[in-house]
C-alpha positions in Angstrom: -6.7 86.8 96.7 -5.3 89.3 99.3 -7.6 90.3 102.1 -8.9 94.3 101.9 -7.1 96.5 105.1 -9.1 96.0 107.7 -9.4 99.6 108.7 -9.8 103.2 106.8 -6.9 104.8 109.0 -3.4 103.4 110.8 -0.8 105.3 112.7 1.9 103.6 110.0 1.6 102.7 106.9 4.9 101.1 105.5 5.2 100.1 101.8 7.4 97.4 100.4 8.4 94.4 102.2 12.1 94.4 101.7 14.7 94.9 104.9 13.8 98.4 105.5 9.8 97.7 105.3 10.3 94.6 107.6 12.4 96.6 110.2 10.2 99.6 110.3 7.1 97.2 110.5 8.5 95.1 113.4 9.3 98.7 115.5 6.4 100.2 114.9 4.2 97.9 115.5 6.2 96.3 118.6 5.8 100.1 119.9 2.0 99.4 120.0 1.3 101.5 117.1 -1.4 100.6 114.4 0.5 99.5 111.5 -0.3 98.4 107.9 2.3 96.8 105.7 1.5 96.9 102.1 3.7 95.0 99.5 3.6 93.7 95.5 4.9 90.6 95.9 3.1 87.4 97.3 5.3 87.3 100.2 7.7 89.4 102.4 11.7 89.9 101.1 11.7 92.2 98.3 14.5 91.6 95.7 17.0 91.0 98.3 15.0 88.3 100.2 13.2 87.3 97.5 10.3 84.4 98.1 12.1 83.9 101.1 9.5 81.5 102.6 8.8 80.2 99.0 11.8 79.7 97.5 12.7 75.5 96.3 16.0 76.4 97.0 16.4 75.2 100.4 20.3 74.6 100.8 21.4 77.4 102.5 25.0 77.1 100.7 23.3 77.7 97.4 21.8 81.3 97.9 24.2 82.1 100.7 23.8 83.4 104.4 22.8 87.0 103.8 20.1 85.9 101.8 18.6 83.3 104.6 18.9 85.7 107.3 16.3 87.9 105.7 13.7 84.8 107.6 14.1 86.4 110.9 13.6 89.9 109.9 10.3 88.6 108.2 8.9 86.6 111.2 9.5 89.4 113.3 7.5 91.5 111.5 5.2 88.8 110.9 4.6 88.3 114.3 4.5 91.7 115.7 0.6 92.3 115.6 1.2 94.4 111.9 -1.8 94.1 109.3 0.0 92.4 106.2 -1.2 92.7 102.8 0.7 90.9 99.9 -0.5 91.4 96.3 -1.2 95.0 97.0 0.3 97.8 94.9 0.4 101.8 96.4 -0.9 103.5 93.2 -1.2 106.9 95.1 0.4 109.0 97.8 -0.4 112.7 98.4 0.6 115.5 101.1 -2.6 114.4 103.0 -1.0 110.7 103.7 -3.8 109.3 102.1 -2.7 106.5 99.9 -4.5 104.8 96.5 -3.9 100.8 97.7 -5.2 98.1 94.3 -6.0 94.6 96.3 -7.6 91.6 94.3 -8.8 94.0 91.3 -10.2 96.6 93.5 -9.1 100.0 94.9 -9.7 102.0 98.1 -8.0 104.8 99.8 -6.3 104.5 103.1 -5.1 107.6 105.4 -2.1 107.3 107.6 -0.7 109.2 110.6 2.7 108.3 109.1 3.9 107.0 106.2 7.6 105.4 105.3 8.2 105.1 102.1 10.4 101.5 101.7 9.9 101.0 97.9 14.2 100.0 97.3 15.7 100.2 93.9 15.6 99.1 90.7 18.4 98.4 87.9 19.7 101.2 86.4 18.7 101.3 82.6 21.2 99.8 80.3 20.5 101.1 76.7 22.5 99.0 74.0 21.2 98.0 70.6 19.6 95.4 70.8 18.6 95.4 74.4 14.6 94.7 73.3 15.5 91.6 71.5 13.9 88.8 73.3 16.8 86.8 74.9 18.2 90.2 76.7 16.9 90.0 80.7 18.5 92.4 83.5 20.5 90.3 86.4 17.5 91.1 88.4 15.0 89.5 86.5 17.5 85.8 86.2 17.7 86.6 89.8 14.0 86.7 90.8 13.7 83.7 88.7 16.0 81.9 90.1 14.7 82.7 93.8 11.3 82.1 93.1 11.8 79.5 90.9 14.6 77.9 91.6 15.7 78.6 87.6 19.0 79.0 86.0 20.1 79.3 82.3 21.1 75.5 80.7 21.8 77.4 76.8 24.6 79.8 76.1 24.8 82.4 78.2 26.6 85.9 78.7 26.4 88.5 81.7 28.0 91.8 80.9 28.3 94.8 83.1 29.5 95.2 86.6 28.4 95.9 90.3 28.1 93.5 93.4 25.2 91.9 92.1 26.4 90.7 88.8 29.2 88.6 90.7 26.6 87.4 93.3 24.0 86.3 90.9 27.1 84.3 88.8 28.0 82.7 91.8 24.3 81.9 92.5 23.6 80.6 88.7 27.0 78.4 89.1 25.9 76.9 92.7 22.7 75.4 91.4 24.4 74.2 88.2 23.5 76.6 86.1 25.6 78.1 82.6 27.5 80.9 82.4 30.1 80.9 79.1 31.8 84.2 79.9 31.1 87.6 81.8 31.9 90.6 80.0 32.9 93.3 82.9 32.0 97.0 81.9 34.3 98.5 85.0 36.0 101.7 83.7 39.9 100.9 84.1 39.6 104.7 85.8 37.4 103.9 88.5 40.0 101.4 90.1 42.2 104.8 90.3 39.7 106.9 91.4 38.3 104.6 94.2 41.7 104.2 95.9 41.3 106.9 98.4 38.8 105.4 99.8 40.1 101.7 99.6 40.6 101.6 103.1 37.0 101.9 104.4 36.5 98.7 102.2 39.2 96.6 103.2 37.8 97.1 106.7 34.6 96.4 106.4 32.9 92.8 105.9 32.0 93.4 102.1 35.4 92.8 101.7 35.5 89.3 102.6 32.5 88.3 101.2 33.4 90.5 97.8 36.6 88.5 97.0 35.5 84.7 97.8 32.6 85.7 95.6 34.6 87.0 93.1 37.3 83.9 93.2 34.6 81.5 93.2 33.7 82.6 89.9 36.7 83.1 87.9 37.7 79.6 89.1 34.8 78.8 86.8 34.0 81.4 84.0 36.3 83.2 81.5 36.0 87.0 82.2 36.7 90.2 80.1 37.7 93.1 81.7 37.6 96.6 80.1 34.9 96.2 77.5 33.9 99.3 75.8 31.3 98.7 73.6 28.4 96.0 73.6 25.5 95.1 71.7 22.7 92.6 71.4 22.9 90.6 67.9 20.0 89.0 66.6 16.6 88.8 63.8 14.0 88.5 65.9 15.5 86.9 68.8 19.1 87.2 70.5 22.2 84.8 68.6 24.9 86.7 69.8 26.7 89.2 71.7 29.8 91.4 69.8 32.0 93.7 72.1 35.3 95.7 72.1 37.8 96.4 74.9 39.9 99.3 75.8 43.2 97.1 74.4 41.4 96.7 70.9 40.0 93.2 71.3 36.9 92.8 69.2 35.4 89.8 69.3 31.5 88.0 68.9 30.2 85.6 70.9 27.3 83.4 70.5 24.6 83.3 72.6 20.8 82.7 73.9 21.2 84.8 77.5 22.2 87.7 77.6 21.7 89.3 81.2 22.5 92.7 81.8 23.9 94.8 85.1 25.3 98.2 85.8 24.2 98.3 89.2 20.4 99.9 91.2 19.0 102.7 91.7 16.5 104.6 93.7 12.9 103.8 93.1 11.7 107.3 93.4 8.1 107.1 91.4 5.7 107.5 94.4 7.8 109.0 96.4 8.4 112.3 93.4 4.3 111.7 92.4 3.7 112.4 96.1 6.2 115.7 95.6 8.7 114.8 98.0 11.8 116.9 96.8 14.6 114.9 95.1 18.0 116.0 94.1 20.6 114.8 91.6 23.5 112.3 93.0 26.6 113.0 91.4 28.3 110.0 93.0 25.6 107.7 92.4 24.4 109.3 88.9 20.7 109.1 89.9 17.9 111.0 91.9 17.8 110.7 95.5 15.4 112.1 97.7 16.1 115.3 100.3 16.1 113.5 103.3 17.0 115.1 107.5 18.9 112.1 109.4 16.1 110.4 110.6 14.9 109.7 107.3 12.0 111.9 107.2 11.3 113.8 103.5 10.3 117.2 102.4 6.4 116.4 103.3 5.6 116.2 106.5 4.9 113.0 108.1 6.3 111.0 105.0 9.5 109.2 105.7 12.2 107.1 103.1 13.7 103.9 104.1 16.2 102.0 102.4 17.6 102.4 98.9 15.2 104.4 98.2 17.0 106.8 100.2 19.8 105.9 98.2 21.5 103.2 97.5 23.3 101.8 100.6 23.0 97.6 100.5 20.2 95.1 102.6 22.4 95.9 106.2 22.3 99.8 105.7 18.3 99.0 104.4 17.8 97.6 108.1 19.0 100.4 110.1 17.0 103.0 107.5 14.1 100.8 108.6 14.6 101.1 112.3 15.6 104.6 111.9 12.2 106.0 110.2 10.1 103.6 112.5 12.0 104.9 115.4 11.2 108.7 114.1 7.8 108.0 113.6 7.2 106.4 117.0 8.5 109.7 118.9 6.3 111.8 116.3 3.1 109.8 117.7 4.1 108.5 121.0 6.7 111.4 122.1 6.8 109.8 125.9 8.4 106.3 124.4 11.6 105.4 124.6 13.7 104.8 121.5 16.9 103.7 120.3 19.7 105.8 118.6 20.8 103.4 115.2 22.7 106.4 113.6 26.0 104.3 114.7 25.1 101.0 113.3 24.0 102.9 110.1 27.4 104.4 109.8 29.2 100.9 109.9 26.7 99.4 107.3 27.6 102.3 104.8 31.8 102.1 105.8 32.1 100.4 102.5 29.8 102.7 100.3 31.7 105.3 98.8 34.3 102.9 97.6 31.5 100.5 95.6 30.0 104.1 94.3 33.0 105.1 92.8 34.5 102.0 91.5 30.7 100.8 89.9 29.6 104.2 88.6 28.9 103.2 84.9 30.7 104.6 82.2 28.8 107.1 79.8 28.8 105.4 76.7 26.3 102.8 78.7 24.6 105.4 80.2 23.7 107.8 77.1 23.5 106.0 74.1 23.3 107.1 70.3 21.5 106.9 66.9 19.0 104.2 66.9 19.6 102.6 70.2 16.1 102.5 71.6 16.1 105.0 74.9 12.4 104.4 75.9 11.0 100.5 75.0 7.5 101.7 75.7 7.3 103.6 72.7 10.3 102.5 70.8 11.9 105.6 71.0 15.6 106.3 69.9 18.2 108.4 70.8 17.9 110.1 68.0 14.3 110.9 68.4 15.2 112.8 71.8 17.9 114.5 69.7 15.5 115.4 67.0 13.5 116.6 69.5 15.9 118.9 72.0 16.6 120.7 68.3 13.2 121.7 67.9 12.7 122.8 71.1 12.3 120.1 73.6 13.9 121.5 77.1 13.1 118.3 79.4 11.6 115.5 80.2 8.3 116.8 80.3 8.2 118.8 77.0 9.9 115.5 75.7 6.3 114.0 76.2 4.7 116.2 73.8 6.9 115.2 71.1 7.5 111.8 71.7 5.4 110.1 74.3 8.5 108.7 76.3 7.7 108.0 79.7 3.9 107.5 79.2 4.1 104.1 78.4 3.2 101.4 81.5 6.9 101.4 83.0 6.2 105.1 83.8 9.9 106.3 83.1 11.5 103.7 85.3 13.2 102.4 82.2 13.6 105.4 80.8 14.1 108.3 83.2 17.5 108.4 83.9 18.3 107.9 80.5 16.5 110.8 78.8 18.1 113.3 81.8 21.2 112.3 80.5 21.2 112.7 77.2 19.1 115.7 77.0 21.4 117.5 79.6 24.5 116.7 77.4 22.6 117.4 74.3 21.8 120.6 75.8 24.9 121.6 77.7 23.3 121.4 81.1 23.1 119.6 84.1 21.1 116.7 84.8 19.8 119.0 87.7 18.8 122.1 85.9 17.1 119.4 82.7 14.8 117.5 85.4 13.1 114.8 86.1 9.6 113.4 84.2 6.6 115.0 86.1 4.8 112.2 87.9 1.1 111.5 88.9 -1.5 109.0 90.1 -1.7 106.7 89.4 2.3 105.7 89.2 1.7 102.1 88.4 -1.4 100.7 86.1 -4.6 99.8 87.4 -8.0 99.4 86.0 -10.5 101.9 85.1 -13.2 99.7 87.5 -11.5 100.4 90.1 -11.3 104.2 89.8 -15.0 104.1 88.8 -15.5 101.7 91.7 -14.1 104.1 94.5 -16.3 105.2 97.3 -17.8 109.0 96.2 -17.7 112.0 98.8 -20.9 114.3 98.2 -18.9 117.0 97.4 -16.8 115.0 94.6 -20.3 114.0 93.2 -21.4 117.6 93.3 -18.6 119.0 91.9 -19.1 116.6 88.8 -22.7 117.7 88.5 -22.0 121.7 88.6 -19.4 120.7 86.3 
C-alpha cells in the first residue's frame, strides 16, 4: 500500500511518471522546490518505460536502448529529494490547483503552487466489428504485458494497423520468441505522397535509423499486407479469425486467437479538459490538444502540460516538455534562479514529427465506423445509435448522453471520445471543432463512494448541507 503525501501543500505537484513527469520532477525538485510526484502505476516509466525497474526482461537487446535509458531519468528523479507516490490516481484538478489524489482506498485533497500536467497518451480508438470480442487487445495492452511481464503471444496471432509502435512492439514480441503470423498494415497508399515534402526532416533525424532496422528486422520474419482497407474481428463468443480487403482487391480470412490493434496515440486530455484548460482540434494529428504558450504553460494559470499530452511528440520530445514546464515553474516561484533555455533541444526531438503525423494519420473508414460496429463498449453503443440519435436532435457529445449514455460508462470517453466527434460532425456537416468535445467532471477516473464520504469536511461545506 502506497504511503499518504506527507504534506497538505507543495510548490509542484507533477502527475504521471513517464519521461516528461520524471524530467520535470528531477528540475524542480533539484531547484530546491517542494515537489510531489503522483503516478498510477507501481513504479516510475509510464508506457514508454514501462516497469522499468521491474521488468524480467533484463537483456537489454530484447526491449532495446531507448527503452533502458528511461533507468537514469528515473533515478534522477528518484534521488532528487521529490515525495513519490505510486499507486495513486489524480481524480480531480480545479482552477484553485487543488487536486482529488485516491491512495490505498482513500482520498484527500492536496493544493499546489504549480501544477504540470504529464498524463501522456493513450491509443487512439480503433472501432471494427468485432473489436469487443475477447481475443481483440490494443498493441499497448500486449505491450504492457510484455514489459511487466515479460509475456508474448505462443497461438495465432495478427497485428493490423500502423504507426511506430506497431513495428516496435513486433520486433519486441519476435526478440523474446514470441508469434506473430502476419501484420496487416492500415497505411493509406496516399499518405506516402502526402508525407514527401517533409521526407527530409526524417531522413535527418535519428528516427530514421532506428525506423528502418526495426522495420527490416521484422519483414525478415513476418509476412506483411500493405494497403488493407477493411478489417474485422470474426468470432461467437471469442475471436477465430480475422477477414480483410486491400486497395488491389485481395480479400482474404485469416485464422486467429490475437488480434492486437494500432493506429497510433493520442493526447490524454481528461483531467486536463475536467480542470477546463482550453483544448483545440488538431487537424494534423486528428485529435484534441491543449492551448498551450511555449513554455508549456495552459489556459489556467499556474497549470502546465508536459509531454504528449501536449501533443503527441515521442519519449525524447516528452523529456525536453518535462524540463521545459519545470524550468517555467521554477522562474514563476523562484524568479532570482537561473534556468536553462531547452526550446533548441525540443526542436531537434520534434525534426521528425510532421513527417510520422502525416504518413500515420489513420484513414476514415477506421476512424468513423458504421451500422452496428460498437462506437462506445461501455454501453454497447453503435454507430447507428449516434446516427439515430443526431436525427432526432442530438447536436454533440453532450446531448449524445441524454439519449444514449455514451461516455458515462468507467472509461469516461477515452474509448469513445474521439470517435463520437467524428461521426457526429460528418453526420452533421460540421467540424469536429464546432461538434465538441464530452463535458468532463470529477471525478475523471472511478473511485469509491467511502472515500468521498471519507473526505475531511470544512464548516462551511457542513453548513451549507444543513441550510440545504
Amino acid at each position: 500500500m502506497s504511503a499518504a503525501p506527507k504534506h497538505d501543500e507543495y510548490d509542484v505537484v507533477v502527475i504521471g511518471a513517464g519521461p516528461a513527469g520524471l524530467a520535470a520532477t528531477a528540475a524542480t525538485a533539484g531547484a530546491g522546490l517542494s515537489t510531489l510526484l503522483l503516478d498510477e502505476n507501481a513504479g516510475p516509466g509510464g508506457q514508454v518505460w514501462r516497469a522499468i525497474h521491474a521488468t524480467p526482461v533484463k537483456r537489454e537487446a530484447l526491449l532495446g536502448t531507448d527503452y533502458w535509458s528511461g533507468a537514469e531519468i528515473a533515478k534522477a528523479a528518484e534521488t532528487s529529494g521529490a515525495e513519490i507516490i505510486p499507486r495513486a490516481t489524480v481524480w480531480s484538478l480545479d482552477r484553485h490547483l487543488e487536486l482529488g489524489v485516491s491512495i490505498g482506498g482513500g482520498s484527500a485533497f492536496i493544493k499546489a503552487r504549480r501544477v504540470i500536467i504529464a498524463t501522456g497518451a493513450q491509443e487512439r480508438p480503433f472501432p471494427i466489428q468485432g473489436w469487443t470480442l475477447p481475443g481483440v487487445m490494443t498493441a499497448g495492452a500486449a505491450q504492457t504485458m510484455l514489459k511487466s511481464s515479460g509475456l508474448v503471444p505462443d497461438g495465432p496471432t495478427v497485428i493490423a494497423g500502423q504507426g511506430p509502435l506497431l513495428w516496435l512492439l513486433a520486433a519486441q514480441i519476435l526478440r523474446l520468441g514470441g508469434r506473430i503470423d502476419r501484420i496487416l498494415d492500415t497505411t493509406p497508399r496516399a499518405n506516402y505522397i502526402a508525407a514527401l515534402p517533409h521526407a527530409f526532416a526524417f531522413l535527418t533525424s535519428p528516427y530514421f535509423g532506428k525506423g528502418l532496422a526495426m522495420m527490416r528486422e521484422v519483414r525478415a520474419k513476418v509476412r506483411i499486407t500493405s494497403g488493407v482497407t477493411e478489417l474485422v474481428a470474426e468470432g461467437d463468443g471469442e475471436l477465430s479469425a480475422v477477414s480483410y480487403a486491400t486497395a488491389g482487391g485481395k480479400r482474404e480470412t485469416l485464422a486467429a486467437e490475437l488480434l492486437l490493434l494500432h493506429q497510433g496515440v493520442v493526447p490524454n486530455v481528461n483531467l486536463a479538459m475536467a480542470a477546463g484548460v482550453e483544448h483545440r482540434w488538431n487537424e494534423l494529428q486528428l485529435c484534441w490538444t491543449p492551448v498551450l504558450d511555449a513554455l508549456g504553460n495552459s489556459s489556467i494559470p499556474g497549470i502546465a502540460i508536459a509531454g504528449d499530452g501536449a501533443g503527441i511528440g515521442g519519449a525524447q520530445a516528452a523529456l525536453w516538455r518535462g524540463r521545459i514546464a519545470a524550468a517555467s515553474a521554477i522562474k514563476a516561484l523562484r524568479p532570482q534562479a537561473q534556468v536553462l533555455d531547452h526550446s533548441a533541444q525540443l526542436k531537434r526531438a520534434e525534426r521528425a514529427r510532421a513527417f510520422l503525423d502525416v504518413l500515420f494519420q489513420p484513414a476514415k473508414q477506421f476512424r468513423i465506423p458504421q451500422g452496428d460496429t460498437i462506437v462506445c463498449r461501455c454501453e454497447e453503443i453503435t454507430a447507428r445509435d449516434v446516427l439515430d440519435s443526431v436525427a432526432i436532435g442530438a447536436t454533440g457529445p453532450n446531448q449524445l448522453k441524454a439519449y444514449r449514455r455514451t461516455g458515462m460508462g468507467p472509461c469516461q470517453g477515452r474509448l469513445c471520445g474521439l470517435t463520437v466527434t467524428e461521426l457526429m460532425a460528418q453526420a452533421r456537416g460540421k467540424t469536429p471543432q464546432e461538434i465538441g468535445y464530452y463535458r468532463l467532471r470529477a471525478p475523471v477516473k472511478p473511485i469509491m463512494l467511502s472515500e468521498l464520504a471519507g473526505l475531511p469536511k470544512t464548516e462551511e461545506a457542513t453548513k451549507a448541507v444543513v441550510r440545504g
